[in-house]
N, C-alpha and C positions, 0 to 999 in steps of 0.2 A: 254619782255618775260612774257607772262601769265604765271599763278598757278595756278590750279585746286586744291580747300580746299576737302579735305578728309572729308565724315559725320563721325564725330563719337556721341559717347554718354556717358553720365558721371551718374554712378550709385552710390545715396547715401547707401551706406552699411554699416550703425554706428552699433556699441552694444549700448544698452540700457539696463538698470536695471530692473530685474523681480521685479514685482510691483505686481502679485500676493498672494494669501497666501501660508505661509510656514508650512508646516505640522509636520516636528521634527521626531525625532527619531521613535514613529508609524507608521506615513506615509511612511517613508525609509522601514522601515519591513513589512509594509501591500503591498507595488511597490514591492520589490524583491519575495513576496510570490506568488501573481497574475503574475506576468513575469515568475517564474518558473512554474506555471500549465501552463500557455500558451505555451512554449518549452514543457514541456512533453504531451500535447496530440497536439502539431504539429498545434498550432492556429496562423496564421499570417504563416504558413511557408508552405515549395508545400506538394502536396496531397501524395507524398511516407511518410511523417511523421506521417500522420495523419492513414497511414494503422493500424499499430501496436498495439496502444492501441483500437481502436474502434474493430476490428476483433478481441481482447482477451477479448472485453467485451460483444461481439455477441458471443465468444465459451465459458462463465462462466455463459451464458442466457440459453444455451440451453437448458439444463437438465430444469429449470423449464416452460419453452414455452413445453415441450415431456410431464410433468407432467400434468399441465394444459392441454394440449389434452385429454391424455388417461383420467383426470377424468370427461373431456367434455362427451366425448364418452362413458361412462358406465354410464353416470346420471342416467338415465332411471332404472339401476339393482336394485335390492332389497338389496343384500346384497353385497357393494362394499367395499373392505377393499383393493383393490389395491393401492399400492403409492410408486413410482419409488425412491423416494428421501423426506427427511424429512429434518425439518429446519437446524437441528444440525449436518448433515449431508452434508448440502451444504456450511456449513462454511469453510469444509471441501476442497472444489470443488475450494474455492476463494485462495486456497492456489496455482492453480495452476497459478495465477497472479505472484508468482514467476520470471518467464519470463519476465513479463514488469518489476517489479522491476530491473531486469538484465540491461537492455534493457537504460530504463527510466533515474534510479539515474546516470549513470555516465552523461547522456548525459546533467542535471542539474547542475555538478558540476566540471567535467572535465575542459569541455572550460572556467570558470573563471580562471582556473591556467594556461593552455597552452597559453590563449590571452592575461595573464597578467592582467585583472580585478578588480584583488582584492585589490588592492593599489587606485584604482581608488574608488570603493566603500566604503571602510574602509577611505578612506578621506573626506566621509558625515556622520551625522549623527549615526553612525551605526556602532553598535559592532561585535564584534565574535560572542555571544551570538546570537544575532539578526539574523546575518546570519545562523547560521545551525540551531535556529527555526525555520525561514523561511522557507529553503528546505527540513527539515522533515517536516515542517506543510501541506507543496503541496504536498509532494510524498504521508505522511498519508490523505490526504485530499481526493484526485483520487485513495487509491486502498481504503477505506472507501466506496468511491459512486461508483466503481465500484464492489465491494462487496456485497454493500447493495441493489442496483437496482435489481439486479437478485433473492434477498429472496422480494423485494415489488411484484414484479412481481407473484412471485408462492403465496405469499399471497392473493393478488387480484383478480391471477384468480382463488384457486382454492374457495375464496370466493362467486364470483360472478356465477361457477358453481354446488353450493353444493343447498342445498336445501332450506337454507334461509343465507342471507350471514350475518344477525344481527346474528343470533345463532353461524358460524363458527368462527364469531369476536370473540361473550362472550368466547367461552369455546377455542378459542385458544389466549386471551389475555397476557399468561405467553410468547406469543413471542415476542409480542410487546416491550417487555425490552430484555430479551435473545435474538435474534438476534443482535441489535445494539450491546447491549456490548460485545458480542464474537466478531463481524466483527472487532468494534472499536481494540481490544485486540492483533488481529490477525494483521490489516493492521499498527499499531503502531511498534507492532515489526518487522516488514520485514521494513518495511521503514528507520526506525532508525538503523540497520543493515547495509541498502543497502548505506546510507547516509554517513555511518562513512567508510566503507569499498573504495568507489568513493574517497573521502575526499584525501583518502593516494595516488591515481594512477592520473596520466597526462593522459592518455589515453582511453578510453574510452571500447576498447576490453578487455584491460587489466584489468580494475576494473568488465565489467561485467562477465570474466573468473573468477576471483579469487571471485567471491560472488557465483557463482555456485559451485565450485571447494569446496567451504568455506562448501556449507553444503551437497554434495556430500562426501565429505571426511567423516562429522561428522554422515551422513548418512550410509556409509558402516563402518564404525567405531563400530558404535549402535551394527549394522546389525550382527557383528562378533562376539560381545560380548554377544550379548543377545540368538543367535542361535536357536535354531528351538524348541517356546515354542508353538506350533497351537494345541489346544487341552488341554493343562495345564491352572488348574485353577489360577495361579500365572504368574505374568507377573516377568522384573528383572528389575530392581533400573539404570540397563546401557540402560537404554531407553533413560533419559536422555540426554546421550549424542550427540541425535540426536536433532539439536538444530531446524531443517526445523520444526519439529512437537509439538515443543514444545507451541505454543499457540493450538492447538488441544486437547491437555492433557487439558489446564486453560478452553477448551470449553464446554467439557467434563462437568468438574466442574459446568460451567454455568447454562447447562440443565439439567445434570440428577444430581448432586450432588455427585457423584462417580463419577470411573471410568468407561469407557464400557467394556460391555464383549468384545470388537473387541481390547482392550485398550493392548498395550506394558505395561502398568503400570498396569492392573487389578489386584489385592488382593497385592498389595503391599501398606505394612501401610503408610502411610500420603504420600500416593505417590502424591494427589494434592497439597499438602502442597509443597512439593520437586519441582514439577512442577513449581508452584511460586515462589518459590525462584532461579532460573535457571533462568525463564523469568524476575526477577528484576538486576540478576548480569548480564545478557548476554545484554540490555538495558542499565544498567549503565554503562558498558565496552563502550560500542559504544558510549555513549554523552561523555564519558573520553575522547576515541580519538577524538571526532569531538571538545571539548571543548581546549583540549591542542593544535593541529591545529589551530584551527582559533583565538585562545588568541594571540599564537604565529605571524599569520600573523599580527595579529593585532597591533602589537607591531611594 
């Protein structure tokens, strides 16, 4: 009786020892910061992820692309003093990045707790700490540059169409530092916010409901208390309580040194002062709960 041998094949498949270099506890924190910008503006992932943040960074551009035109289009006038939107005022505009925040921070911090991750991670190099500097340093890192792209833009053009663009430099140099530190001001706090709030929820709707819900609430709250002061030279002190606006008030501060006339806090005394102090407790609150969280996981 013949046998017919079967071909087969034999696959060496050993582990062997990484033999590269080890990077240590920075390297863990600089990988989990870079992989969380990558999940939040949808790098490596299909094109439905990638809608969201690039579309709310084309709708926070636009006001200054409508600027830039209209001051194209009057160059020629003698006496032009039209201007849709000023700098201090489109810091304004970046607050409606709220949204992505919504959107963004859970979808950064969620799935490590519902897929179980974080035992996995906390088993290298790499603290509590570590971890939610990390994810506030992406979330603040992307609404920063997305902030900040749309004031370079109305800088530039309406530089490049005013009548010498060295002159609109000199004499608007005061922006060059005022802008950045309000964006920085602004995207710091919604991040650090959106971070700690995700932190507490497995679910992803559910944390970006209760982060809306969070300053909805503290928003019609303000609204009830302060009531109808449009035309009073005196703003009220329960402005405060609206926590969405309260880097607007520190922006305030930035550029004009007061308050604005358009300001909930106008004539009210050390109302920047108050403003800052609100923006330091309501920021330290939120690394409270992200630092008790993730010690705890850590543990």
């Amino acid at each position: 009786m013949t046998t017919t041998a079967t071909a087969g094949a034999v696959y060496d498949r050993g582990y062997r020892p990484y033999d590269g270099p080890r990077g240590g506890r920075n390297a863990a924190r600089y990988a989990l910061y870079r992989a969380s910008i990558r999940r939040a503006l949808g790098i490596r992932r299909s094109w439905r992820q990638k809608v969201a943040p690039f579309v709310l960074l084309g709708i926070v551009t636009i006001p200054a692309i409508i600027t830039v035109g209209v001051a194209y289009i009057t160059r020629d006038q003698v006496n032009r003093q039209f201007q849709i939107i000023t700098y201090r005022e489109y810091v304004g505009v970046s607050s409606a990045l709220l949204l992505f925040v919504a959107l963004t921070a859970p979808d950064i911090i969620c799935p490590d707790r519902r897929q179980h991750v974080l035992p996995l991670l906390f088993a290298r190099p790499l603290t509590g700490i570590d971890y939610m500097l990390a994810k506030v340093g992406a979330l603040f890192s992307i609404l920063f540059l997305f902030s900040f792209l749309p004031q370079v833009v109305l800088f530039v053009g309406q530089a490049l169409v005013s009548d010498s663009a060295l002159d609109y430099t000199l004499d608007n140099l005061d922006v060059l530092w005022m802008v950045p530190v309000a964006v920085a001001v602004l995207a710091f706090y919604y991040a650090s916010i959106g971070i700690a709030i995700a932190s507490l929820c497995n679910r992803r709707i559910v944390a970006g409901a209760s982060l809306i819900g969070l300053f909805l609430v503290s928003s019609v709250t303000s609204a009830v208390l302060v009531g109808d002061i449009e035309g009073e030279a005196t703003g009220s002190a329960a402005a405060l309580l609206d926590i969405l606006v309260i880097p607007l008030y520190l922006r305030d501060v930035i550029f004009l040194g007061v308050q604005s006339s358009d300001s909930q806090l106008r004539g009210v005394e050390n109302g920047g002062f108050y403003a800052y102090v609100v923006y330091v407790v309501v920021v330290a609150t939120a690394f409270g709960v992200l630092l008790r969280r993730y010690r705890w996981t850590e543990r």
